[in-house]
C-alpha positions in Angstrom: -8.2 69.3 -43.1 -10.0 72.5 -42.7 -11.5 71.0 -39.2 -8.4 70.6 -38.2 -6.8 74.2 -39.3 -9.8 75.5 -37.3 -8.6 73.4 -34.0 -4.9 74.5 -34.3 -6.2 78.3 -34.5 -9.1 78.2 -32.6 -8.9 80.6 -29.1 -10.7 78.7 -26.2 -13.0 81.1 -24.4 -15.0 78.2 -22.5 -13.1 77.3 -19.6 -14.9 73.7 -20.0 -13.9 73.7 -23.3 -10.2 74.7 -22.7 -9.6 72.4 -19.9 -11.2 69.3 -22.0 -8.4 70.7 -24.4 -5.5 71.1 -21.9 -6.9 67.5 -20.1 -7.2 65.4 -23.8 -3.3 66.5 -24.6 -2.5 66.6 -20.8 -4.1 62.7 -21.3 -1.5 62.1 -24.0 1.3 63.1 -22.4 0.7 61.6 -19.7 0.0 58.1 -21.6 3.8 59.0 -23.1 4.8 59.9 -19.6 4.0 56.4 -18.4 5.4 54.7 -21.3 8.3 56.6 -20.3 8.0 55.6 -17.4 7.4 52.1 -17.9 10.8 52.0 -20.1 12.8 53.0 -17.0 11.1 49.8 -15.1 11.7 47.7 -17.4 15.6 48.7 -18.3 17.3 49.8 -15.1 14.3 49.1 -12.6 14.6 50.5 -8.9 18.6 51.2 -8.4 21.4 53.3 -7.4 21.5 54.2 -11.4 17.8 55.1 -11.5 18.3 56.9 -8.4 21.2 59.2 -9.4 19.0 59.8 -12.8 15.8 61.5 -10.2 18.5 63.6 -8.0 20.1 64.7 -11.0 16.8 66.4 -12.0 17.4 68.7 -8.4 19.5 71.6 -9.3 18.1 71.8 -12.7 14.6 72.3 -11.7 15.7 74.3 -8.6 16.9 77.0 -11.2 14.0 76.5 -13.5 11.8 77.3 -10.5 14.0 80.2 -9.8 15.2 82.2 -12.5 12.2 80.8 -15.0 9.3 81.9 -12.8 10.5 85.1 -12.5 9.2 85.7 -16.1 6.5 82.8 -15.8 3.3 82.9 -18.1 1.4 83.4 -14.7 3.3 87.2 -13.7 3.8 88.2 -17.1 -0.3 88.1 -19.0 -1.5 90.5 -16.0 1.3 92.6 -17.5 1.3 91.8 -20.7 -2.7 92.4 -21.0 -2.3 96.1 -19.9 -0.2 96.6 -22.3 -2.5 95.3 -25.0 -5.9 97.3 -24.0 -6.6 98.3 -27.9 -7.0 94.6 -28.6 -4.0 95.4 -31.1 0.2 93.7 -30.9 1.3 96.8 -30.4 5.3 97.4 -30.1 5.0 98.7 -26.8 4.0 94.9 -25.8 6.5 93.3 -28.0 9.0 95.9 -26.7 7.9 94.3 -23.4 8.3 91.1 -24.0 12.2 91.2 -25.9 13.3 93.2 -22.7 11.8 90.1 -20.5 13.6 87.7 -23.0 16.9 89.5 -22.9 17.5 89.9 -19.0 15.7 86.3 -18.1 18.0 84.2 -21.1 21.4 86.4 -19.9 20.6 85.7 -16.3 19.7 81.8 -16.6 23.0 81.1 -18.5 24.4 82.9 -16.0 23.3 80.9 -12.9 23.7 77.8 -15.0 27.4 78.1 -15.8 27.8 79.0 -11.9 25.9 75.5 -11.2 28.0 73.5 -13.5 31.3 74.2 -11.6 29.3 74.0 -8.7 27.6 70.8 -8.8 30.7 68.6 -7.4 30.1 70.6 -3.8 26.0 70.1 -4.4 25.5 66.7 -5.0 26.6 65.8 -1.4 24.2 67.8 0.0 21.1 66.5 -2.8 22.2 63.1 -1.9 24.1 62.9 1.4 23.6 58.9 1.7 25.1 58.0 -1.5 28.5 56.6 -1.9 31.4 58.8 -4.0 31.0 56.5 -7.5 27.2 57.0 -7.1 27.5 60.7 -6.4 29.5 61.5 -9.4 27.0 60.3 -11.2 24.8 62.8 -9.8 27.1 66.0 -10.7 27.6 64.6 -14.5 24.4 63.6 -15.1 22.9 67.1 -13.4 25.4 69.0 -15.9 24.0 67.9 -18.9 20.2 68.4 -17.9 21.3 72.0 -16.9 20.5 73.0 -21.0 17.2 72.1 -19.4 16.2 74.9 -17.4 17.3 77.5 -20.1 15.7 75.6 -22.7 12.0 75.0 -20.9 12.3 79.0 -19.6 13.0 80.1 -23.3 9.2 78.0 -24.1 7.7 79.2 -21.1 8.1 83.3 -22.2 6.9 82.2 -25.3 4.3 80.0 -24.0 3.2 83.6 -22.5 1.7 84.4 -25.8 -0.1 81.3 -26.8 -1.7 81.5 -23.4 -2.3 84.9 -24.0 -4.2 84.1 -27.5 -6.0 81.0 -25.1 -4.4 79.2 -28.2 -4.3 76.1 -26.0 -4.3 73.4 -28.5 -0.4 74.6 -29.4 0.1 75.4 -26.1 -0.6 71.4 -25.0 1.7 70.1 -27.3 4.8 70.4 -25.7 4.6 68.3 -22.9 3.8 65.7 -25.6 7.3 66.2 -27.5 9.1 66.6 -23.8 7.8 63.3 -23.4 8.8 62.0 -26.3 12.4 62.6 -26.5 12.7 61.4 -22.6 11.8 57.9 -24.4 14.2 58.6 -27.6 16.5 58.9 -25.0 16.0 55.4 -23.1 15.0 53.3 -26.1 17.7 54.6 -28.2 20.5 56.5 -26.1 20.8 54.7 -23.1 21.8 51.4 -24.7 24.9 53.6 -26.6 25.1 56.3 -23.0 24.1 53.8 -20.2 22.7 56.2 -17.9 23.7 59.7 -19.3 21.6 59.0 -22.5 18.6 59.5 -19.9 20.0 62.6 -19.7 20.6 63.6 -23.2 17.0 62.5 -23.9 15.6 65.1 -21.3 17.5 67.6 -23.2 16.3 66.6 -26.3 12.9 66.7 -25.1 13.4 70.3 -23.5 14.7 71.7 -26.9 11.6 70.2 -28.8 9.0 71.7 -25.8 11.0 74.9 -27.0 10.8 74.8 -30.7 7.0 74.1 -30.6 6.4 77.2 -28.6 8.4 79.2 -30.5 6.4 78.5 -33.8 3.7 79.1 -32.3 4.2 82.3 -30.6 5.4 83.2 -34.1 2.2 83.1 -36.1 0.5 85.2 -33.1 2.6 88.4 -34.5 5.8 87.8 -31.8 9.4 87.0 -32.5 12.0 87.5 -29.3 14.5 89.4 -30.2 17.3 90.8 -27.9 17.1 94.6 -27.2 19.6 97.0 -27.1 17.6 99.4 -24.3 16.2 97.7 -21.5 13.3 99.5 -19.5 14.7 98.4 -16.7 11.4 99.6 -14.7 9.3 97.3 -15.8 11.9 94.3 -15.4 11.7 95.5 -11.7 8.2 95.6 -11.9 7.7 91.9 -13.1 10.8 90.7 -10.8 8.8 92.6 -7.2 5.8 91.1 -8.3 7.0 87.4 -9.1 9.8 87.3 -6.2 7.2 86.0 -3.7 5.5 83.1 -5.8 9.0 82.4 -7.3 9.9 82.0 -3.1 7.2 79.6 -2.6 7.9 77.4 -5.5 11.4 77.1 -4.8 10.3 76.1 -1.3 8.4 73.3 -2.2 11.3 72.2 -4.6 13.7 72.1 -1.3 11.1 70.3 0.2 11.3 67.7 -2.3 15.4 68.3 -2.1 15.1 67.5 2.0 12.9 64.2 0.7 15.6 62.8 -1.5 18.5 63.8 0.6 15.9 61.4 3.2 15.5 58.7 0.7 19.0 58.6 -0.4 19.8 57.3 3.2 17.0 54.7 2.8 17.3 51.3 0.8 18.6 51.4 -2.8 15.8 51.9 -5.0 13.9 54.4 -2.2 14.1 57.2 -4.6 13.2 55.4 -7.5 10.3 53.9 -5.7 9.1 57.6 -4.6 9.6 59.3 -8.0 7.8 56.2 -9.8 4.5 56.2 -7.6 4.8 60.3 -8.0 4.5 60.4 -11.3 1.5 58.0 -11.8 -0.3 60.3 -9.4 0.8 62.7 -11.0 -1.2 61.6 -14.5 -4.5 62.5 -12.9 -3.3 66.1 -11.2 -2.4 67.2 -15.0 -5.1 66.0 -16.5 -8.1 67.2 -14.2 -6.4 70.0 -11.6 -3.3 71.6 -13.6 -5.5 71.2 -16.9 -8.2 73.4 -15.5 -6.2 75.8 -13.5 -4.1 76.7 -16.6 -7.6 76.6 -18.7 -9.4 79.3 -16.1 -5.9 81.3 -15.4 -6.2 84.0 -18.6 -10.0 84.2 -18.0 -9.1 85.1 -14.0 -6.6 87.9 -15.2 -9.2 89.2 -17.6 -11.8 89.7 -15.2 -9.4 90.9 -12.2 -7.7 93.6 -15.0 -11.4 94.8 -15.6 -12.5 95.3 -12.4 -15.5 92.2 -13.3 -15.2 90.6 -9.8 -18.3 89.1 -9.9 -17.3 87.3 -13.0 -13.8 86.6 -11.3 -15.8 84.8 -8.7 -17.7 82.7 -10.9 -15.5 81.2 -13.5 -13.2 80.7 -9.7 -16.5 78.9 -8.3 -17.0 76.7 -11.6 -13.3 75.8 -11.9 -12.9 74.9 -8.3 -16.2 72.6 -8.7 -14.8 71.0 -11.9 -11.6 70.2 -10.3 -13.7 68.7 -7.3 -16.1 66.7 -9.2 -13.2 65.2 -11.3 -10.4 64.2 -8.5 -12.5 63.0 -5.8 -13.5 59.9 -8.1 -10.1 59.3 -9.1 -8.6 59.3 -5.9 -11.0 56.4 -4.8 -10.0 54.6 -8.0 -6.8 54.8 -7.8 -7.0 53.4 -4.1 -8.4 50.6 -5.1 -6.9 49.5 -7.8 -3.6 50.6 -7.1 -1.8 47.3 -7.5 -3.0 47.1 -10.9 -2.3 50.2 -11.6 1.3 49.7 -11.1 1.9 46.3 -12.7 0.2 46.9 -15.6 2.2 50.0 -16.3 5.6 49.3 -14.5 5.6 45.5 -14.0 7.8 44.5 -16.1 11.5 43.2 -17.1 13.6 44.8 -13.9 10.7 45.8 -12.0 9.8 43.2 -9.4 6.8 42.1 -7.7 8.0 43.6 -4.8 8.7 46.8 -6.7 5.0 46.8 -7.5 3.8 46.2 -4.3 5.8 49.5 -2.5 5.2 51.7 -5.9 1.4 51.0 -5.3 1.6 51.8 -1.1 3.1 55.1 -2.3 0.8 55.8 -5.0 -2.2 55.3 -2.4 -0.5 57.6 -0.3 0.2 59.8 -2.7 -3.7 59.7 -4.0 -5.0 61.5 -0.9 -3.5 64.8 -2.0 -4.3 65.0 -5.6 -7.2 66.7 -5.2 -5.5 69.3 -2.6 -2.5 69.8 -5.4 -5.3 70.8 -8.0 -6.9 72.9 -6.1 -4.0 74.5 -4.7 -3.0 75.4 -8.7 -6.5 77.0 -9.1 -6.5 78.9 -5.5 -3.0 80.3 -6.2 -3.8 81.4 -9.4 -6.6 83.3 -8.0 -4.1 85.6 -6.4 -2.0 85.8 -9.3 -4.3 86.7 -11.1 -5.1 90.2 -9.1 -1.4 90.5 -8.7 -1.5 89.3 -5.1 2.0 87.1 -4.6 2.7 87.3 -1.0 -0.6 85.5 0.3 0.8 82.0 -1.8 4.0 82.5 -0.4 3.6 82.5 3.4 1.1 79.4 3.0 4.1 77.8 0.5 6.9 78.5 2.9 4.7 77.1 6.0 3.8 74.3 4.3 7.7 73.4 2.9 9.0 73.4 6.3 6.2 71.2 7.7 6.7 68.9 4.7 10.5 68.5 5.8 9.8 68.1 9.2 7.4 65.7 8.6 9.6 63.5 6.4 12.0 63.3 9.6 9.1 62.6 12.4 7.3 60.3 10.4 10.8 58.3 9.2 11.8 58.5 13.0 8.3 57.2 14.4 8.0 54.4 11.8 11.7 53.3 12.7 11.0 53.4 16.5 7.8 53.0 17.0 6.6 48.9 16.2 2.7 50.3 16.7 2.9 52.6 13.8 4.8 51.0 11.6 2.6 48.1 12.1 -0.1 49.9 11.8 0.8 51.7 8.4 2.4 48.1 7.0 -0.6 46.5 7.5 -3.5 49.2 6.1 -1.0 48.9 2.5 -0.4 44.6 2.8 3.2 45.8 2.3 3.9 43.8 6.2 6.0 41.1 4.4 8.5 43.1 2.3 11.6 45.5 2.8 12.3 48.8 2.3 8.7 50.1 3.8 10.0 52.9 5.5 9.8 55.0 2.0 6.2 55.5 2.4 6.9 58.0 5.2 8.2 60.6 2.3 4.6 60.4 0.5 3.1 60.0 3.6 4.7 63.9 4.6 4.3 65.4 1.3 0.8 64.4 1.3 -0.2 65.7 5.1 2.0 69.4 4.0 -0.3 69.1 0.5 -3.2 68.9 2.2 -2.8 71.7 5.0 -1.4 74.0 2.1 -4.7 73.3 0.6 -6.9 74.0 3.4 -4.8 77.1 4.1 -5.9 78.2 0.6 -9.4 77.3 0.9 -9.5 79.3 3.7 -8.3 82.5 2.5 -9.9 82.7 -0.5 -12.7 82.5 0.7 -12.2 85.1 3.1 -10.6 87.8 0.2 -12.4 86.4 -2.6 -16.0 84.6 -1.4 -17.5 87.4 1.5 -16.7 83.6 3.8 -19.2 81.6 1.3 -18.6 78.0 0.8 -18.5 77.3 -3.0 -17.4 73.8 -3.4 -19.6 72.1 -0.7 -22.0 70.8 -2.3 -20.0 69.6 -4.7 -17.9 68.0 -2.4 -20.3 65.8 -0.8 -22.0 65.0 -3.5 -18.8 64.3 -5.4 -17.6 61.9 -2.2 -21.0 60.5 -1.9 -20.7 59.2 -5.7 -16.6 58.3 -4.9 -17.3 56.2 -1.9 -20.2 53.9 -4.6 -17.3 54.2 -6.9 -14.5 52.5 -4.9 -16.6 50.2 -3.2 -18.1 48.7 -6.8 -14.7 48.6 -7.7 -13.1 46.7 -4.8 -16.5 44.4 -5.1 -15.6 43.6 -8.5 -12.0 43.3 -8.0 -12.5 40.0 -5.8 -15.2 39.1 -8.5 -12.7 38.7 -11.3 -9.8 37.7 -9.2 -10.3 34.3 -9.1 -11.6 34.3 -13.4 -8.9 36.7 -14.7 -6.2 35.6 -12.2 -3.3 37.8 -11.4 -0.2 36.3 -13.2 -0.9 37.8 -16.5 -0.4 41.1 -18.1 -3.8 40.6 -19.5 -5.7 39.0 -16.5 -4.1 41.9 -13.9 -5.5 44.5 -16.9 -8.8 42.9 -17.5 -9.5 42.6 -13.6 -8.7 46.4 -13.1 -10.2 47.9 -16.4 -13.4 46.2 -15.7 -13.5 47.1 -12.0 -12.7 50.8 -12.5 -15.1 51.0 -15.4 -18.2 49.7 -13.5 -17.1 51.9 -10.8 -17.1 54.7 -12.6 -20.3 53.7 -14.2 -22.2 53.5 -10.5 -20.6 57.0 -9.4 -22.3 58.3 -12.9 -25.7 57.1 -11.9 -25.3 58.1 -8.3 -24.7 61.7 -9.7 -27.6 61.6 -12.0 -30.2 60.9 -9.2 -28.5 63.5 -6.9 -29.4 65.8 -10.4 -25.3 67.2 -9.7 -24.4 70.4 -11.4 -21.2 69.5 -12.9 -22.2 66.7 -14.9 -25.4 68.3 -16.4 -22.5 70.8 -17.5 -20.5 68.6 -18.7 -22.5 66.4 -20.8 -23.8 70.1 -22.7 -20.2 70.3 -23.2 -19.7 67.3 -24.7 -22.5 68.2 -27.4 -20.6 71.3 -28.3 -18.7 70.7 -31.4 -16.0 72.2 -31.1 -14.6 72.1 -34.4 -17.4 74.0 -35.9 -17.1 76.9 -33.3 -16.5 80.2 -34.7 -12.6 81.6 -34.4 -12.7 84.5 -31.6 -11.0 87.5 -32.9 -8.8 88.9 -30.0 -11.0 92.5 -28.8 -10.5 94.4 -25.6 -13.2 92.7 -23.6 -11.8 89.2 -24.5 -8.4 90.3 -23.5 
């Protein structure tokens, strides 16, 4: 019991240590997130039902993006910190912080309410391709998951000081409860709610993401309170400084808007089929790249507040290379054994073979950005972290628009063009089924991913790096190790085809566990003789205990 006290107070100061953290509960909900996901497969399966359920999450998220990263944890600890510099909670900080809480919960209501009378007039833009019955499915189901936004905002001001703390074993359990009252809501709601129990269950799950934050923000010393006398100069402060990141997420939101307003126009089940394969890729992106990016974030602002650049650079350079090391493997595995990926987590009840087959194109597709989507959360943080907004936004706005124009030129060549649709049908083995032309959304959002990336890449190293290439050995060793990683696999895979078979749950598992696993295996010993860096690291982490680590008292230098 007293190990365990020690990991629910512990501060993480390691950023190897914090992102294990972040990636071990990230890894959890993610496991819920597929079970999730799995229930929606297996219940309602790729449909009109299942689509209104993913465009109903538009609006709400739209607002979240807007009105919640105004006062996101990312703005407000460069703020917050400067107002803590005699390592003390002083009331000038938690001043700070009730002012933030009473604007950002009066103005999110606000813009909610406005959205809820709205939403009849919205949904035919979200989903122009939808028939009227369909559509009004949309604007009810996007009304209740509108508690959402101001729900999630509430936990991520408070989130602000858990982060702040680097408390991050609190600060990773509330993805796990959002999870898990998305699946109290399709085991036990949607057989009583049909389809709006889905959406009761997302509220359910927002409102326990909140209470968990709250707590914890609570035994740090903080309770948000409304005040009476707003210092309305620092709310103008926070709002200058977080309008041009707030821009550039809600950018790529509309791009994913423009992508379902494509997909509604598409097959029944297109949207289902995108959102499916999006979150399974999105498993690894939280674990490794969001997990480590969150994890190095407060260190970043720390150093940039001090003036330390040269420790700003290198906790940058060993993030970056972390996230490297990690994804570049993964996105090989996940190439390979993409079709048993999918069926062992989706393939069942309602989801057909067919359903598998598309759900594991898009994943593949979807695979060649994760790495650019975790390194674009690090590289962006970078410039939050030195207060620098505007840089993020120009290469978020290009990218959005390109991302949009791409879902149109792509759909348009693969419909006209026999060559490239051939071509694209063929590369997946999807020639033989319908609905194919979905794969042209991932294929889009990957391509605009991947420039926004190298966009990043490139100016950081240019404001942060003196134009020095930090992850390139890493790379290559990293992709060297990949490329004996996916082709053990796929070796292995035809190996224990024919002994495992592929009409089983258990065969289809058994063939991909053991293919990915000696895979792995022969990138581990391929990075052992190349003597890399990150797994030297990361095997001394390992041999850290970390529940015998001392608790760090919060000083000036740590904050």
């Amino acid at each position: 019991m007293d190990r365990i006290l020690r990991i629910f107070g512990k501060e993480y100061s390691n950023i190897n240590q914090a992102a294990f953290l972040l990636g071990f509960f990230a890894f959890l909900s993610q496991i819920l997130a597929l079970f999730r996901d799995r229930s929606f497969a297996h219940f309602i399966g790729p449909s009109p039902a299942l689509d209104a359920y993913y465009a109903a999450f538009r609006v709400p998220d739209l607002i979240f993006i807007c009105i919640a990263s105004l006062a996101s944890i990312t703005v407000l600890i460069p703020f917050f910190t400067a107002k803590m510099k005699t390592g003390t909670i002083t009331d000038e900080a938690k001043k700070y912080l009730n002012d933030i809480f009473t604007v950002f919960l009066i103005v999110i209501i606000f813009v909610s309410l406005i959205a809820f009378f709205l939403m009849p007039f919205l949904a035919p833009f979200i989903t122009p391709g939808f028939d009227s019955v369909t559509q009004s499915k949309v604007v009810m189901l996007s009304r209740i998951m509108l508690l959402s936004p101001i729900l999630l905002g509430l936990s991520n001001l408070f989130g602000t000081v858990t982060q702040l703390f680097r408390k991050f074993f609190i600060y990773s359990l509330s993805p796990i409860f959002y999870n898990f009252g998305i699946i109290i809501g399709v085991i036990f709601l949607y057989p009583i709610f049909e389809i709006y129990g889905l959406a009761l269950g997302v509220v359910l799950g927002a409102f326990t993401h909140f209470g968990i934050q709250a707590l914890a923000s609570k035994t740090c010393g903080f309770s948000l309170k409304f005040s009476s006398s707003i210092n309305w100069a620092d709310i103008k402060a926070v709002a200058l400084t977080s309008l041009p990141r707030t821009l550039g997420l809600a950018l790529n939101n509309i791009a994913l808007i423009a992508i379902i307003a494509f997909a509604s126009y598409l097959q029944a089940g297109s949207i289902s089929i995108f959102n499916l394969s999006f979150s399974l890729q999105s498993v690894p992106l939280y674990i490794i790249g969001i997990s480590y990016a969150v994890a190095a974030f407060p260190t970043l602002a720390k150093s940039a507040s001090l003036g330390k650049m040269d420790e700003f650079k290198a906790h940058l350079k060993s993030a970056a290379r972390a996230i490297i090391f990690w994804s570049l493997p993964v996105t090989f595995l996940f190439i390979v054994v993409r079709a048993q990926i999918v069926r062992v987590i989706l393939g069942s009840g309602s989801f057909s073979w067919e359903n598998t087959r598309l759900v594991a194109a898009s994943l593949a597709i979807f695979s060649v950005s994760v790495i650019a989507q975790g390194m674009i959360a690090l590289l962006s943080r970078s410039y939050y972290a030195v207060g620098n907004t505007k840089r993020p936004l120009a290469v978020n706005l290009t990218c959005s628009v390109l991302i949009i124009i791409l879902s149109f030129v792509f759909t348009y060549l693969f419909e006209n063009m026999l060559l490239f649709r051939y071509f694209i049908e063929s590369l997946l083995k999807v020639t033989d089924i319908p609905g194919t032309e979905v794969l042209m959304l991932p294929l889009a959002y990957s391509a605009g991913t991947i420039l926004n990336f190298i966009l990043h890449w490139y100016f950081v190293r240019r404001d942060f790096m003196n134009g020095e290439s930090f992850i390139t050995k890493t790379f290559f060793q990293s992709l060297g190790a990949s490329f004996f990683l996916g082709l053990v696999a796929y070796l292995s895979l035809n190996i224990f085809s024919p002994i495992f078979g592929t009409t089983t749950f258990l065969g289809v598992f058994l063939q991909g566990f053991i293919s990915g696993i000696l895979g792995i295996l022969a990138a581990i010993l391929v990075l052992y003789l190349l003597k890399n860096e990150e797994l030297q690291d990361i095997i001394k982490t390992f041999k850290t205990k970390f529940w015998r680590a001392k608790i760090i008292a919060p000083s000036q230098e740590e904050l």
